[in-house]
Structures are given as structure tokens and as C-alpha cells.
C-alpha positions in Angstrom: -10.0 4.7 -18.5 -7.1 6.5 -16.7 -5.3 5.3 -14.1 -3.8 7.0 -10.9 -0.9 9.3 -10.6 2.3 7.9 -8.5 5.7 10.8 -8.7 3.8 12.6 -10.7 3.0 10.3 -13.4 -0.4 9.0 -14.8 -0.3 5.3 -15.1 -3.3 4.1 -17.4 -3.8 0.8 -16.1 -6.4 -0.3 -13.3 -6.4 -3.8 -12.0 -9.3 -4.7 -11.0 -12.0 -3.2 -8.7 -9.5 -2.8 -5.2 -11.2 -1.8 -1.9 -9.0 0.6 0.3 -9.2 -0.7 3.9 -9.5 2.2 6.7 -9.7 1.4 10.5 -12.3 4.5 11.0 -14.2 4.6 7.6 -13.3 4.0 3.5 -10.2 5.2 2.0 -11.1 6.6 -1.7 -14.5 5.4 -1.2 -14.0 1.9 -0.5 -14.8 -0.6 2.4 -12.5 -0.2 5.5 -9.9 -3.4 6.2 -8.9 -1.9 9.3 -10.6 -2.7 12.2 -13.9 -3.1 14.0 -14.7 0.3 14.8 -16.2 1.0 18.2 -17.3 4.5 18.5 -18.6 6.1 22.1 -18.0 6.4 25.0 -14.5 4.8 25.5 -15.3 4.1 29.7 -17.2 0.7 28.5 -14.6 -2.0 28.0 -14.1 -4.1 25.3 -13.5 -7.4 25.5 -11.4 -9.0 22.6 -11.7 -12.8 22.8 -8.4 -15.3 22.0 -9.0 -17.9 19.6 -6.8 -20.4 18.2 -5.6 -20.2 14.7 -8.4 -21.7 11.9 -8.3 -22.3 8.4 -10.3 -23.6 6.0 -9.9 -27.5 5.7 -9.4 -27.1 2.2 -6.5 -24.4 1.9 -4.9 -25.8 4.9 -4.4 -29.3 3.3 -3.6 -27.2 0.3 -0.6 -24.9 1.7 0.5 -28.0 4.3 1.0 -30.3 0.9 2.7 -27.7 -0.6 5.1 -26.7 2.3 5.7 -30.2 3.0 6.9 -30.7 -0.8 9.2 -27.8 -0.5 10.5 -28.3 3.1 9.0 -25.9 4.3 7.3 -25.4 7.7 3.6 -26.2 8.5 0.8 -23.2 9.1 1.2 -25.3 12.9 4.8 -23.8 13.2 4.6 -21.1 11.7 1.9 -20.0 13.8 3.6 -21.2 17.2 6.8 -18.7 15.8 5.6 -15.8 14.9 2.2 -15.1 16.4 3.7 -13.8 19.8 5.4 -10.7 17.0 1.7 -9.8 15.8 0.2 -6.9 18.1 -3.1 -5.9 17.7 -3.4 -1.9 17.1 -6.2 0.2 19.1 -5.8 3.7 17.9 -8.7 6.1 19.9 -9.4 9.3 17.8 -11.9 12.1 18.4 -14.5 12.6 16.0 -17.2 15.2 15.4 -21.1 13.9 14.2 -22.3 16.4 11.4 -24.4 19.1 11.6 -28.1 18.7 13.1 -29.9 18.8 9.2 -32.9 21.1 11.1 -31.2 23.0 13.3 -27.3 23.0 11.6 -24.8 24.6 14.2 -27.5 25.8 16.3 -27.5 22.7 18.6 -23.8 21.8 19.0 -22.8 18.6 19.1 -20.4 17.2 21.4 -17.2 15.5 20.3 -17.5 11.6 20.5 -14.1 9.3 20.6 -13.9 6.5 18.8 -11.9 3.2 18.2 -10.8 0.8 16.1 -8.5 -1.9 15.7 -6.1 -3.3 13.5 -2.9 -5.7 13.4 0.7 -4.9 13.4 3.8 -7.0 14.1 7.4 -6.3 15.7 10.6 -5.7 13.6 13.1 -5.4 15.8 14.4 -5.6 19.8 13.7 -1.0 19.9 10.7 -1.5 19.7 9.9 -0.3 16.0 5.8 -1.7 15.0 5.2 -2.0 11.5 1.1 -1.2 10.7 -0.8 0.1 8.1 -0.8 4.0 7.6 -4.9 3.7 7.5 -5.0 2.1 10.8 -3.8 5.0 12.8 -4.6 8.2 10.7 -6.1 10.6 12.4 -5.1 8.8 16.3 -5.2 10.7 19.6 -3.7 7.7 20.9 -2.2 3.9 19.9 -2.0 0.9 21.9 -0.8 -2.4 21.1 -1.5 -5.9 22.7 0.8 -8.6 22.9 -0.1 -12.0 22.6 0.8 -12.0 27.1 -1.7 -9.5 27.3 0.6 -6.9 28.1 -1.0 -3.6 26.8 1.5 -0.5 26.1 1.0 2.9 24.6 2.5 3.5 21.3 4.5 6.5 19.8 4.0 7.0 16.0 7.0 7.9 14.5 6.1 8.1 11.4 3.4 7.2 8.5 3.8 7.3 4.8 0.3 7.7 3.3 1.4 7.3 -0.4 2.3 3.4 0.6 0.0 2.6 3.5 2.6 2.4 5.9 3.2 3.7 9.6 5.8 2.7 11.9 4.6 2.6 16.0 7.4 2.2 18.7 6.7 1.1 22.2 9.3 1.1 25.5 9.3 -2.5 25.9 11.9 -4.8 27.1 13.8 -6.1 24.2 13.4 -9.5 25.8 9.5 -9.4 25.7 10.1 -8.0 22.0 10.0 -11.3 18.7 10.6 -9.3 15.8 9.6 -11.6 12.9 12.2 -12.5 10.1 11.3 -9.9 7.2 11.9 -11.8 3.8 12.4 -11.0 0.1 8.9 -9.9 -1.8 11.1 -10.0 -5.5 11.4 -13.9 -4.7 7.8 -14.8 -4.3 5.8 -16.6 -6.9 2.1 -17.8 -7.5 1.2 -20.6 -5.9 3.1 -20.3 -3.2 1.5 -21.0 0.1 1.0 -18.1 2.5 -0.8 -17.5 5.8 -1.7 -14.4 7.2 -2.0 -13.9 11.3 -3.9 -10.6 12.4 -7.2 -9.6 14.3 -10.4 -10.0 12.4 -12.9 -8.4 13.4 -11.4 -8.3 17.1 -10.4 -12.2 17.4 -6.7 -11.9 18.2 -4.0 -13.6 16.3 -6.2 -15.5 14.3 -4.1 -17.5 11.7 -5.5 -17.7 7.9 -3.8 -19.7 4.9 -4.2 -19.9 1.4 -1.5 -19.3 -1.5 -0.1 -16.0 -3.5 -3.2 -15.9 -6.4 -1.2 -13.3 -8.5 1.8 -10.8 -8.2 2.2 -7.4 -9.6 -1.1 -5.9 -8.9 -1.9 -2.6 -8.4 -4.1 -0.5 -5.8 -4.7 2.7 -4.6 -3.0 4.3 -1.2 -5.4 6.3 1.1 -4.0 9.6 -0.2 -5.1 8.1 -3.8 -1.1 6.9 -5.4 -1.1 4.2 -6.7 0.8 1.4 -4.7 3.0 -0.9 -7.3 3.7 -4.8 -7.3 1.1 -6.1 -4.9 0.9 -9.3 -3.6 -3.0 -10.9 -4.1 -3.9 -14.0 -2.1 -6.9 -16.1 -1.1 -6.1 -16.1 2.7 -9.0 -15.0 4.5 -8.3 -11.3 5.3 -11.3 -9.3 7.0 -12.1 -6.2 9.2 -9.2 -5.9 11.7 -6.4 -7.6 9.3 -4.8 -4.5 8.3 -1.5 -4.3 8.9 -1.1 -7.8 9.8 2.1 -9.8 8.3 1.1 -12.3 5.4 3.9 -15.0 5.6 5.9 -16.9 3.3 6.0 -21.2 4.1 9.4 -20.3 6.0 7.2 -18.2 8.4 9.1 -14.8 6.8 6.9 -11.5 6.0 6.7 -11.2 2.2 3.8 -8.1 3.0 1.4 -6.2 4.5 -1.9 -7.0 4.4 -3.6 -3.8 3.6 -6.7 -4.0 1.6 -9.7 -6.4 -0.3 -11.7 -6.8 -2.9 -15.2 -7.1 -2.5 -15.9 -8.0 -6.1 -19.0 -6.1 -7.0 -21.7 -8.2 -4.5 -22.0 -5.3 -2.7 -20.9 -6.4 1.1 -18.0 -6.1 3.0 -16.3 -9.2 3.7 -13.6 -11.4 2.3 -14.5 -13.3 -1.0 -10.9 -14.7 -1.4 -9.2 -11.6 -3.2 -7.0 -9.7 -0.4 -4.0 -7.8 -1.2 -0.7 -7.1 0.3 2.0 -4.7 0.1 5.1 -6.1 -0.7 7.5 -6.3 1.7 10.6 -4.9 0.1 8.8 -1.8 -0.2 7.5 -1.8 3.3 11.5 -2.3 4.1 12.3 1.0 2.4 9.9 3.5 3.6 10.5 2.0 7.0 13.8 2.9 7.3 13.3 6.2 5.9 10.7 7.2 8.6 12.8 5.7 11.3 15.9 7.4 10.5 14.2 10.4 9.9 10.2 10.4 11.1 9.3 10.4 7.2 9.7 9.1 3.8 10.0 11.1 0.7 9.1 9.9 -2.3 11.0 11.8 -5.7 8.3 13.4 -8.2 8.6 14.5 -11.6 5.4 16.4 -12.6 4.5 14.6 -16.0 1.4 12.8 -17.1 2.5 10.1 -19.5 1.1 7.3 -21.2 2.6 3.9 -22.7 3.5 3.7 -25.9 3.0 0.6 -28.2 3.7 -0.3 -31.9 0.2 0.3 -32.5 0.2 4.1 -31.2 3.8 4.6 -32.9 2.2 3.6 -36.1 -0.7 5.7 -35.7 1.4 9.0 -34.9 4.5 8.1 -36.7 6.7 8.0 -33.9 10.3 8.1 -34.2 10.6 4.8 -32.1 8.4 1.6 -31.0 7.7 2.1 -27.2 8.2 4.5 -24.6 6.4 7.2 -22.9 4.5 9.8 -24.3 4.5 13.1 -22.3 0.7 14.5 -22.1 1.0 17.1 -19.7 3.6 18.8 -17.9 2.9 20.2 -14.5 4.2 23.7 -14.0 7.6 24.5 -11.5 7.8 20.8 -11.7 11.0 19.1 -12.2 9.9 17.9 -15.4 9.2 21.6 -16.3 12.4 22.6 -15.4 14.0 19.7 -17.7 12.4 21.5 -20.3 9.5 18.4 -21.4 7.1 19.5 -23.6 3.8 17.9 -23.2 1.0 17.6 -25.7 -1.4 19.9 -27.5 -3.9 18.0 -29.4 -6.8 15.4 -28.0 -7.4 12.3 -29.9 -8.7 9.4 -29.3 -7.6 6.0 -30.4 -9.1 2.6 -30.1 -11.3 3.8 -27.6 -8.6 5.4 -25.4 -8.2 9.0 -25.4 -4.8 11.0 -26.0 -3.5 13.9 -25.8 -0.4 14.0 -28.6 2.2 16.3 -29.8 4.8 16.1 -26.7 7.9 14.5 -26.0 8.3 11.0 -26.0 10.4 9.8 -22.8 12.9 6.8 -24.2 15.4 6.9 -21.3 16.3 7.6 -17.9 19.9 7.4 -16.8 20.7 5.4 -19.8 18.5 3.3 -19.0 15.5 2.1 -21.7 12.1 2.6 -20.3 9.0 1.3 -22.4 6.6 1.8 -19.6 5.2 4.2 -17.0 5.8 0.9 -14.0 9.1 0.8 -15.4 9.7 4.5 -15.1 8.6 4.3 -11.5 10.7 1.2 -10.4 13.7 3.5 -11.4 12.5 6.6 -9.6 11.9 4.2 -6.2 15.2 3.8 -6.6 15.7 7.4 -6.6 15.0 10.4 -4.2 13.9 13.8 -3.9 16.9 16.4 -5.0 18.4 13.4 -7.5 19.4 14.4 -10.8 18.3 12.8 -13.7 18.9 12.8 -17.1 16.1 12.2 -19.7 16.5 11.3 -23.4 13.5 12.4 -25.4 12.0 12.4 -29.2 10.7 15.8 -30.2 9.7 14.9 -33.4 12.2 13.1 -34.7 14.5 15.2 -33.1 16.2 13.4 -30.5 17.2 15.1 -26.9 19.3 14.9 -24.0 17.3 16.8 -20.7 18.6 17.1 -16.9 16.6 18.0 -14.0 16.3 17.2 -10.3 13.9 15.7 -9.0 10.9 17.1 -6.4 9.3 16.0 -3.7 5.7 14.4 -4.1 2.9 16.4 -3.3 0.4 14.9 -0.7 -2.0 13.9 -3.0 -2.1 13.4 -6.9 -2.4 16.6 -8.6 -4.8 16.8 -11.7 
């Protein structure tokens, strides 16, 4: 099975069976994380009731053993510090109800608003909002409540679809502002305790815990990249936890609570499997749309696939691992590096190839045996970079330069 495409490259592994969260509807068919939606007529008020923070007895004794061991704080403090920097996200968009079947476009039908909600949380004294991308798509209007009640309009500055990310400002003063402390996703490990404050389902800055059940997953963005080195915990995450932070046992944001799994029972709530983007990446496409309303992500216009010892032996590569180029998308970067990609379709060990292109060994001197690898060095990298690639053709051995392009808005087959 074939994996998704992320700066123009195919990756071919799928982790699991990942469920993109959207605030209005799915995201690449899955079940929406992001909010409650209410859709009609937006003159009826909606009441959102305050509860206090509840976890299950059993992962709360579990994470409060844990932080205690390491000195860390309790879900208690944690809460008490940084739930007054979650928001909860109303975003009000306009939507049009299909066709009559009977009738089609005869009988018009009137434009209905909609809302839903989501969670956020404050990053600095601006004013700057970090959500998730598929909380606001598509928004006439944002508003975000404070934990005083204070309600404010929000300006979007920017949104970054490939990671799931948007970035709201409001003019608040910088007083009424608690940006929480934004900490280091590379340091995190499993079995760590976590807790996760957002808005289920409505219920504002309701306070979840559990631990970090795996690292280094893998799931797919609304605009259907891939989004690398999740963060999978058992916190409770539900409708209306999208964009909420999920918090380290020193009350820092390691990610962004973006989507679940529903694990194949066929209904749409939490079954302990919720995922979260890390927060170092979250860091970088922030400051990219806050400097400049949008983040860029560099493309190369290939579609590779790993190479092991087994697929070297089988086609007599010239070397043990690296990336074999399938395909090579035209005006690309890749195509103006002069990659060749393959000719022939076979189909090994159940997994079908397409052989008889270059095989990518490095990237700026540096060894790559893997298409995550290759992407961790282009995240590093952006669009109008030059690059230089050293390929087998054959057993000819190349040296190729190119610069890099921009990634297209969605994966191109």
C-alpha cells in the first residue's frame, strides 16, 4: 500500500488507521476533531457550560505518580497555570445545503451560517493564537473566549494546511494575555505523563491526562501531506479538542492536539488513540506565517521509495539503502536536477515497483537511507535552496544540483 506524498515525495508507510479532525465536517474522509458544530440560524445563543478539570481516576493516579517521581508538577498545577492561555475558537462560516434532488436549482436554497468550536492557546503578549488549520478553514469570522469570559474577534493571519496549523491574533491587553511556556517535542519520550486542556464538545477548559503511548507517528493534513513525528497519547481528546495544547509534566506545550483514531468501531469518539502535532514543528511554521502571513514548505517533485538489502539484492543495486526514484514530476526541481525515474513495474514481496531510475544516496553530503530522513533534511530547507544530490545510475555514480520549489497545495499524483 502507498503512502502519502509530503515535498513532493511518496512515503510508503501508513501508520495506522488516523482520523483527520475538521471543526465543520471530515478532512480526507475522516471524523471531525474540531468542534461541535452548530449550524442555523446564529441569532439563538449558545450557552457553553464551565466545568472543572476531570480525569479518569486511573490515569490521574498514573501521570500524578509519575510527575511526583520526576519532580514534576501535578495535573492540579498544571491546570491552575496554564488553563487561563487555552481560548476556545468559534469560527462562523456560511454554507450552502445541496441541490433540491427533485427540483435541483429550480428552488434555491438560501445560504445557512454555521459554527463550530475548537481550542487554541496564547503564545505570546501580541496577541499571536496558536489553533489548528481545520478549525477555522473556510471562517467568515473567529472569536475566541478567555477563561474571564472576555469574548474578542480574531484576525487570521495565517494557516498552513500541509501541517494543520493557523495562527489567530486578537487586540488584547498584553496584561489580560498568559502565553503558555512552549517546550521541546525532540525531548519527549513514551511514558511520559501528559494532559491535554481544550473544549470537548463545548465544555470549556476541560483538563484530560494520560501519558505519550508512542512517538514518531504519522498522519494525514487536511490538504492530504503527510504530517511527520507525531505525538500519540491516551488523554481523552474529543469533538472540540482541536487545537488545544497537550502538556508536558512541567506544564510546557510538547503539541497540538489535532486529530483521533477511532479504531475501526465505527463511532466517533475517543477510544484512547489521539494524536498531536509536535511542537517544534508547530514553532516553525508559526513564525513563518507570522513574519510573513504564510509558510512555504520546499518541494522536489520525485516519488521515491526506500530501499533495503532485500530490494538491493533483488535489482542488484550498486549500494544497500537509499531511495529509489519512481517518478519524476515534470518542471519540477527534481526534473531540472536531471533525476531519472523509473521505467519498468514489478512487484516484489507483495509491494509493487516501479524500477530502472536513480537511486538517491545523498543530500548535501549527507547519507539518506529513507524517504523520513530525506524530509527531516528538506524541513530544514526552503523553497529557492540549492541542493546537491548524489545518485546511482546504474552503477554509475552522479553528482546533481537543483533548487528547490515550492509545494503545490495538494499532493500531485
Amino acid at each position: 500500500m502507498r503512502g502519502s506524498k509530503m515535498a513532493g515525495m511518496a512515503s510508503r508507510r501508513i501508520v495506522g488507521r488516523a482520523v483527520a479532525l475538521a471543526a465543520a465536517g471530515a478532512v480526507g474522509g475522516g471524523l471531525a476533531l474540531g468542534g461541535a458544530a452548530l449550524a442555523g440560524d446564529l441569532g439563538d445563543e449558545t450557552t457553553v457550560q464551565e466545568v472543572q478539570p476531570v480525569a479518569p481516576p486511573a490515569a490521574a493516579s498514573q501521570v500524578a505518580a509519575q510527575a511526583s517521581a520526576r519532580g514534576a508538577l501535578s495535573i492540579a498545577a498544571i491546570y491552575r497555570r496554564d488553563a487561563p492561555g487555552v481560548v476556545q475558537v468559534t469560527s462562523t462560516s456560511i454554507v450552502r445545503p445541496p441541490s433540491d434532488p427533485f427540483f435541483g436549482d429550480l428552488l434555491p436554497q438560501q445560504p445557512q451560517t454555521e459554527q463550530s468550536l475548537g481550542s487554541g492557546f496564547v503564545i505570546d503578549k501580541a496577541g499571536h493564537i496558536i489553533t489548528n488549520y481545520h478549525v477555522v478553514a473556510g471562517a467568515r469570522t473567529v472569536q475566541v473566549s478567555f477563561s474571564d469570559n472576555d469574548r474578542l474577534k480574531a484576525r487570521v493571519v495565517g494557516t498552513d494546511p500541509s501541517t494543520d496549523v493557523a495562527v489567530l491574533q486578537v487586540a488584547a491587553r498584553s496584561r489580560a494575555l498568559q502565553p503558555l511556556p512552549l517546550g521541546n517535542s525532540d525531548l519527549v519520550s513514551v511514558g511520559d505523563p501528559v494532559v491535554a486542556i481544550g473544549n470537548p464538545f463545548g465544555y470549556t477548559r476541560t483538563a484530560t491526562s494520560g501519558i505519550v503511548s508512542a512517538l514518531q507517528r504519522q498522519i494525514t493534513a487536511p490538504n492530504s501531506y503527510p504530517i511527520d513525528h507525531v505525538i500519540q497519547t491516551d488523554a481523552a481528546l474529543n469533538h472540540g479538542n482541536s487545537g488545544g495544547p497537550l502538556l508536558n509534566g512541567e506544564g510546557q506545550v510538547i503539541g497540538v492536539n489535532s486529530q483521533i483514531s477511532t479504531g475501526n468501531t465505527g463511532g466517533d469518539g475517543n477510544v484512547g488513540i489521539g494524536f498531536a502535532i509536535p511542537v517544534n514543528t508547530v514553532k516553525q511554521v508559526a513564525a513563518q506565517i507570522i513574519r510573513s502571513g504564510k509558510a512555504e514548505h520546499p518541494y522536489l517533485g520525485v516519488t521515491l521509495a526506500d530501499v533495503d538489502t532485500q530490494l538491493a539484492h533483488v535489482f542488484n543495486f550498486p549500494v544497500k539503502t537509499g531511495l529509489l526514484v519512481e517518478t519524476v514530476q515534470p518542471g519540477g526541481a527534481a526534473a531540472r536536477a536531471g533525476l531519472h525515474g523509473g521505467t519498468t513495474s514489478v512487484v516484489v514481496a507483495g509491494e509493487s515497483y516501479t524500477i530502472g531510475g536513480d537511486v538517491i544516496v545523498r543530500i548535501d553530503g549527507r547519507r539518506i537511507a529513507t524517504v523520513d530522513q530525506l524530509r527531516d533534511v528538506l524541513d530544514t530547507m526552503k523553497p529557492g535552496d540549492r541542493v546537491t544530490l548524489e545518485v546511482y545510475r546504474g552503477r554509475k555514480h552522479l553528482t546533481l544540483t537543483t533548487k528547490l520549489g515550492r509545494q503545490p497545495p495538494t499532493p500531485r499524483s
